[in-house]
C-alpha positions in Angstrom: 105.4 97.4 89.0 104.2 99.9 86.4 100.8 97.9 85.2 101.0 99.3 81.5 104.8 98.0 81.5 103.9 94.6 82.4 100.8 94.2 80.2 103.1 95.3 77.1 106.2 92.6 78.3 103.0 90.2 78.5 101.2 90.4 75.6 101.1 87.5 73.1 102.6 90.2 70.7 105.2 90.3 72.5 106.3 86.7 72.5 105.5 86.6 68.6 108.4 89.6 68.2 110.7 87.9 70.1 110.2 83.9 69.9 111.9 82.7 72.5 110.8 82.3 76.1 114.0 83.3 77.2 113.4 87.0 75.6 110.1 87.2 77.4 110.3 86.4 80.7 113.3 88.4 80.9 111.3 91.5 79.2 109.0 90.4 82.3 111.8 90.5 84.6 113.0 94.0 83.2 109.9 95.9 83.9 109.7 94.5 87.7 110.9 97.9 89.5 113.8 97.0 92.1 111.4 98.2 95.1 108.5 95.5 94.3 108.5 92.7 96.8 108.2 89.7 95.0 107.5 87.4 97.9 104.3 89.0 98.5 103.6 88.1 94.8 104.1 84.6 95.1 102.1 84.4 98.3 99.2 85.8 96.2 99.4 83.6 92.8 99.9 80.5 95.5 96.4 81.9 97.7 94.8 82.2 93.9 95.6 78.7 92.7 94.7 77.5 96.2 90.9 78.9 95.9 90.8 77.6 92.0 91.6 74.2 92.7 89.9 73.9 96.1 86.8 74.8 94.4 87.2 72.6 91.5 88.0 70.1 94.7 85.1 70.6 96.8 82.5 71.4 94.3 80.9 68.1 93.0 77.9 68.5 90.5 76.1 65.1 90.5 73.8 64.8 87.4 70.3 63.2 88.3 69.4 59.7 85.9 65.9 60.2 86.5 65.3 63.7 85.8 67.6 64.9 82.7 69.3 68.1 82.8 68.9 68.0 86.8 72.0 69.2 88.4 72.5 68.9 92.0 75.8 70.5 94.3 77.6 68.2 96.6 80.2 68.4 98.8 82.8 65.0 98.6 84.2 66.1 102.0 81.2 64.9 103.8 82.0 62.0 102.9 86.0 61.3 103.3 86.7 62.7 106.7 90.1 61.9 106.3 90.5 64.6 104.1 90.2 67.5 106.2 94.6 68.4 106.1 93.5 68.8 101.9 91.3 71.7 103.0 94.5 73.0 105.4 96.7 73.2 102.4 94.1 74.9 99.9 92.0 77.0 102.0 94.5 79.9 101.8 92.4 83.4 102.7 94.6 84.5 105.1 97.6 84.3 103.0 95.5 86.4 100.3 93.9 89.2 102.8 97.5 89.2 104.3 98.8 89.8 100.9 96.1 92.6 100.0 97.0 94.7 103.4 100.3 94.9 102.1 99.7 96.2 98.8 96.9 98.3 100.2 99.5 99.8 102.7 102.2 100.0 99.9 100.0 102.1 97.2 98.5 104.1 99.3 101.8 105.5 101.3 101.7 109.2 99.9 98.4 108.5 98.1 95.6 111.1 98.8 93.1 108.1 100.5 90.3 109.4 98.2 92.2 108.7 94.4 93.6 105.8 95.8 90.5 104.7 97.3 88.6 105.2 94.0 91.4 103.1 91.7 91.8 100.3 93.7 87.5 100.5 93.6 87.8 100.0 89.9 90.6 97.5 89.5 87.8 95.4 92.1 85.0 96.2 90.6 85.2 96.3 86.4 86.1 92.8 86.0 83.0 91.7 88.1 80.8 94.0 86.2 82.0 92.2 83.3 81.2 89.2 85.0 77.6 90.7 85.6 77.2 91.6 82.0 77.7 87.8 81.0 75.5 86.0 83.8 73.1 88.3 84.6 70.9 87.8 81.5 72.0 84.6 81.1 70.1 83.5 84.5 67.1 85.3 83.2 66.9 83.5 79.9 67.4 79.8 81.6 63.8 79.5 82.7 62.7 80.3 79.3 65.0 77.6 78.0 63.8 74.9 79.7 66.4 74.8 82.7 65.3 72.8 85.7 65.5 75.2 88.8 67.9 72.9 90.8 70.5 73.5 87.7 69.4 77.2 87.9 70.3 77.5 91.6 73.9 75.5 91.2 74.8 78.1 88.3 73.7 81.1 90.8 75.8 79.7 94.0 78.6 78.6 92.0 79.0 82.3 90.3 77.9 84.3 92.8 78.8 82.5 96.2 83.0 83.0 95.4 82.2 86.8 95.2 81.6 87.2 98.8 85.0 87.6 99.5 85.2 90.9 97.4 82.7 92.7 99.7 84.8 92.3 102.7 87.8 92.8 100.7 86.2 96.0 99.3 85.3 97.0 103.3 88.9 96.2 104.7 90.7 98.0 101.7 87.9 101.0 102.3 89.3 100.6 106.2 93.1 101.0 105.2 93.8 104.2 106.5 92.1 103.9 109.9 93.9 99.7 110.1 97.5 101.7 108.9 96.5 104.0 111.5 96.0 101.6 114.1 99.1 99.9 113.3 101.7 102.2 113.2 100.4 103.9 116.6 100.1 100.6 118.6 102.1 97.8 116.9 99.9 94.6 115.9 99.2 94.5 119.5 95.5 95.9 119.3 95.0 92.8 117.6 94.9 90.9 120.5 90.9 92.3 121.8 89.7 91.7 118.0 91.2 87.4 118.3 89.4 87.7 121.5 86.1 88.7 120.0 86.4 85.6 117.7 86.8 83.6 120.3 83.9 85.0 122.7 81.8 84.5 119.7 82.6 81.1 118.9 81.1 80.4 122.2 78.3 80.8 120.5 78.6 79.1 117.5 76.9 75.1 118.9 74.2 77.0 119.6 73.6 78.9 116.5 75.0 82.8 115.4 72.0 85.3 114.7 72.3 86.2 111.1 73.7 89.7 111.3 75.8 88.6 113.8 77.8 85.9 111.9 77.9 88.6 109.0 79.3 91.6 111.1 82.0 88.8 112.4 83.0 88.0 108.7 85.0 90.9 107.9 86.2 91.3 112.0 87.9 88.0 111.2 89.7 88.6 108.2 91.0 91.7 109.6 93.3 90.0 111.3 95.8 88.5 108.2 95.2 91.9 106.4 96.6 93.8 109.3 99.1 91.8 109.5 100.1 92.8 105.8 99.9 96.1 106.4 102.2 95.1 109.7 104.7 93.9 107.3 104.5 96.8 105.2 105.0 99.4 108.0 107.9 97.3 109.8 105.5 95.9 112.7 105.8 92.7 111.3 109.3 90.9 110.6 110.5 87.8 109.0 111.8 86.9 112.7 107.5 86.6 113.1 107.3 83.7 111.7 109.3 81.5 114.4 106.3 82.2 116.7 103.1 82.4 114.3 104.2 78.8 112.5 104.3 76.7 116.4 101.5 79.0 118.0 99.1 79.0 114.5 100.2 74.2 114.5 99.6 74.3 118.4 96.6 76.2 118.8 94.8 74.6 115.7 95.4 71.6 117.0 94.1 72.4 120.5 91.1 73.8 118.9 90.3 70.6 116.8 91.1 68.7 120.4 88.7 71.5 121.9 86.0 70.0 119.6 85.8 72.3 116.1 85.7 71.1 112.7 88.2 69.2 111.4 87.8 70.9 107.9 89.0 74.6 107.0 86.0 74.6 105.0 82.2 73.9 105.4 81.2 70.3 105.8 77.8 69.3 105.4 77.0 67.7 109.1 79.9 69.1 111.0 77.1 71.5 112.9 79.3 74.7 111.8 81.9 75.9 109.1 85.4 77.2 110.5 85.0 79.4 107.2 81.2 81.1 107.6 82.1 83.0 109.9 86.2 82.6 110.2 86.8 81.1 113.8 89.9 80.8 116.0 90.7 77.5 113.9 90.8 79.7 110.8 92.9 82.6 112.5 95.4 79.4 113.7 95.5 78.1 110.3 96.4 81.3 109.0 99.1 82.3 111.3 101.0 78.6 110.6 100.5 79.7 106.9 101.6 83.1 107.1 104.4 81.9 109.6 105.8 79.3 107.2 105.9 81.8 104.5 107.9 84.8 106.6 110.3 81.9 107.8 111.0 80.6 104.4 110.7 84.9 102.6 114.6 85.0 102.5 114.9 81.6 100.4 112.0 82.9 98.5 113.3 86.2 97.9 116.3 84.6 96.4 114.6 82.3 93.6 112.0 84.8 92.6 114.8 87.0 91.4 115.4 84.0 88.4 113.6 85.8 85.3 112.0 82.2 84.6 110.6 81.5 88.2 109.5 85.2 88.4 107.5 85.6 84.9 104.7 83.3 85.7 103.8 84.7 89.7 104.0 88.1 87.5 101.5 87.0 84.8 98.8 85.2 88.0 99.3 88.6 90.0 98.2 90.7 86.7 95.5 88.2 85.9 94.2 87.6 89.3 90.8 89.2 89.3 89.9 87.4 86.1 90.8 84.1 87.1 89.3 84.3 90.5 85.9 85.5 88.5 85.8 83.0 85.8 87.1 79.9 87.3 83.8 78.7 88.6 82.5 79.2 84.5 85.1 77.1 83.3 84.0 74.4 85.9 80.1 74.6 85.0 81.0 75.3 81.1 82.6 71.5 81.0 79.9 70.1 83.5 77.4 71.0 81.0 79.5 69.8 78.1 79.1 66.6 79.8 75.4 66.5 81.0 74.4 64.9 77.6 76.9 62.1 79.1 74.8 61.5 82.0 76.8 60.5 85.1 80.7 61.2 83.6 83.0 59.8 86.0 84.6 62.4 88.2 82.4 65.1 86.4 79.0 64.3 86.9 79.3 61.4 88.8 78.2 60.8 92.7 81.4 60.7 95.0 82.9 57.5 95.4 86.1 55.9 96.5 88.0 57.2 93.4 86.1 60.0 93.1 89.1 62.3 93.8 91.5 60.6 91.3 88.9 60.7 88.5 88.0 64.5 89.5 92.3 65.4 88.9 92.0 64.2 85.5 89.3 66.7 84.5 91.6 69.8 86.0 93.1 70.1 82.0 89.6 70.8 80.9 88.8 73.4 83.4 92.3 74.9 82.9 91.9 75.3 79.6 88.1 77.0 79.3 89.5 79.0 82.3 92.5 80.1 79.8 90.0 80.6 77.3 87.6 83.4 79.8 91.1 85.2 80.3 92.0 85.8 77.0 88.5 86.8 76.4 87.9 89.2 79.2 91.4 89.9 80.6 91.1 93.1 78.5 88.9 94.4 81.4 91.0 93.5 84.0 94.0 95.2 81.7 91.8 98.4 81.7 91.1 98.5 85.3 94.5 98.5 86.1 95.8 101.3 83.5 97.3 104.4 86.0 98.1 107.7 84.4 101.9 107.1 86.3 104.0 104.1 88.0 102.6 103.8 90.7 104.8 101.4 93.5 102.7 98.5 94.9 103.0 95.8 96.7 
């Protein structure tokens, strides 16, 4: 949809004029060009919310009794085994990287690759810089206030660590042409040597990946969901898909966690490797039942998402989505450090314990609500980023 169309029918403003929900979402709906595929939408708010609450999930700051102001990173899935299918239902990268091929394939169909290239750079990059401009002195000032370096290092990995992604994502979206390429001369079949490189490397893996190595695989491995994006973009890929990638993707994850991989989509402290750092075959299975599921059930989806009051909110989470995946993490640390004066707040601050997961569900209000608060603030940027001098179709 046209960005600057969207952000007006969005605005606050805009539901002041017209009072009524009803107005808005349909002025939401109304600005949704025909040719945008809404599905792929939904898929991408879902993958969003999926890393937001997985994080808040899996990230457990325990504050120290003997040593105030000490904050120390767990992770609570060390501890409850039995809650490795969580991490299959909320670890949802391959949905998202299958969602950004197809929008990189979309917008840049009849796109010089350099403009296109060079937008999509700055849509990426401003709201991180924004980011930056926050955190970046604020790190430098927190030895001078008195800020144990254990607290120091959990800010650092909890801002920085989620930003990973947006390297690889920035390499694959550089990559679209030659991938589009690729793809529309051979099918998804040269996809088959690249899974098989996964595999020959996770071989390896027990023994321990040389550093550059499990780096170089990071972005191999993710290659495979955003090609198959781009597949569904080009017509390589059909709805009919899903009927095989739901059983193989069930099957072969299973076979893999038989085959003696980690249980857990996501690192575990003592599992001897993480499915995630690099992506293994587990995480390409895991993706392909995901992505299978969703192609099986597009038609169905297709169907509700054309309801003005279903459609409004993946609308407002697709226009938002930078901003929330940067700030999320700042609205988990900016109530953790509301509560240090607290101590040990159950299901904040608190060690992991039986109930630990109940008590953590009632804090998700708080951190939706300071997370609310960063967009309204810094949005704007995101907003900016996005502004094209024409409609440009996406996906």
């Amino acid at each position: 949809m046209s960005t600057t169309e969207l952000t007006a029918a969005s605005t606050p403003a805009s539901v002041g004029r017209h009072g009524k929900w009803r107005r808005w979402v349909h002025r939401i709906d109304a600005a949704t060009p025909a040719r945008r595929d809404r599905t792929v939408d939904a898929l991408r708010a879902v993958a969003m919310l999926g890393v937001v609450i997985g994080h808040w999930l899996v990230s457990a700051l325990v504050a120290d009794p003997g040593r105030p102001g000490v904050l120390t990173n767990h992770s609570p899935l060390a501890g409850f085994p039995g809650a490795a299918p969580v991490s299959w239902l909320l670890q949802l990268l391959g949905p998202f990287f299958f969602a950004g091929g197809y929008a990189a394939a979309r917008g840049s169909r009849g796109r010089a690759a350099l403009p296109w290239l060079a937008g999509r750079l700055r849509r990426l990059g401003l709201p991180v810089l924004a980011l930056a401009a926050v955190f970046v002195p604020l790190l430098a000032a927190l030895p001078a206030l008195g800020v144990p370096g254990p607290t120091r290092q959990v800010v650092w990995s909890l801002v920085s660590h989620p930003l990973w992604f947006l390297l690889v994502y920035l390499l694959l979206t550089a990559s679209t042409p030659v991938l589009r390429t690729l793809t529309v001369r051979c099918g998804l079949w040269w996809l088959v040597p690249l899974v098989g490189t996964i595999g020959l490397i996770d071989t390896m893996r027990p023994a321990g990946l040389p550093s550059w190595l499990a780096l170089a695989v990071v972005p191999l491995g993710w290659a495979v969901p955003y090609v198959l994006g781009i597949g569904l973009a080009e017509g390589a890929l059909t709805e009919r898909a899903g009927a095989v990638l739901l059983p193989v993707g069930v099957v072969a994850g299973a076979a893999l966690i038989g085959a003696g991989y980690p249980a857990s989509a996501v690192g575990v402290p003592g599992d001897g490797w993480s499915n995630l750092d690099p992506p293994s075959l587990f995480t390409l299975a895991l993706a392909a039942a995901q992505l299978g599921l969703f192609l099986l059930l597009r038609g169905r989806l297709a169907a509700l998402l054309r309801r003005p009051a279903v459609w409004a909110p993946i609308a407002l989470l697709n226009l938002a989505a930078m901003t929330i995946f940067c700030w999320h993490q700042t609205a988990l640390l900016a109530v953790s450090f509301a509560g240090l004066p607290f101590g040990q707040v159950p299901g904040l601050l608190s060690p992991v314990g039986g109930d630990w997961f109940a008590l953590r569900l009632l804090w998700f209000p708080a951190f939706a609500a300071v997370l609310v608060g960063c967009c309204l603030l810094f949005h704007r940027v995101e907003t900016l980023a996005a502004r094209r001098p024409r409609a440009v179709p996406t996906g």
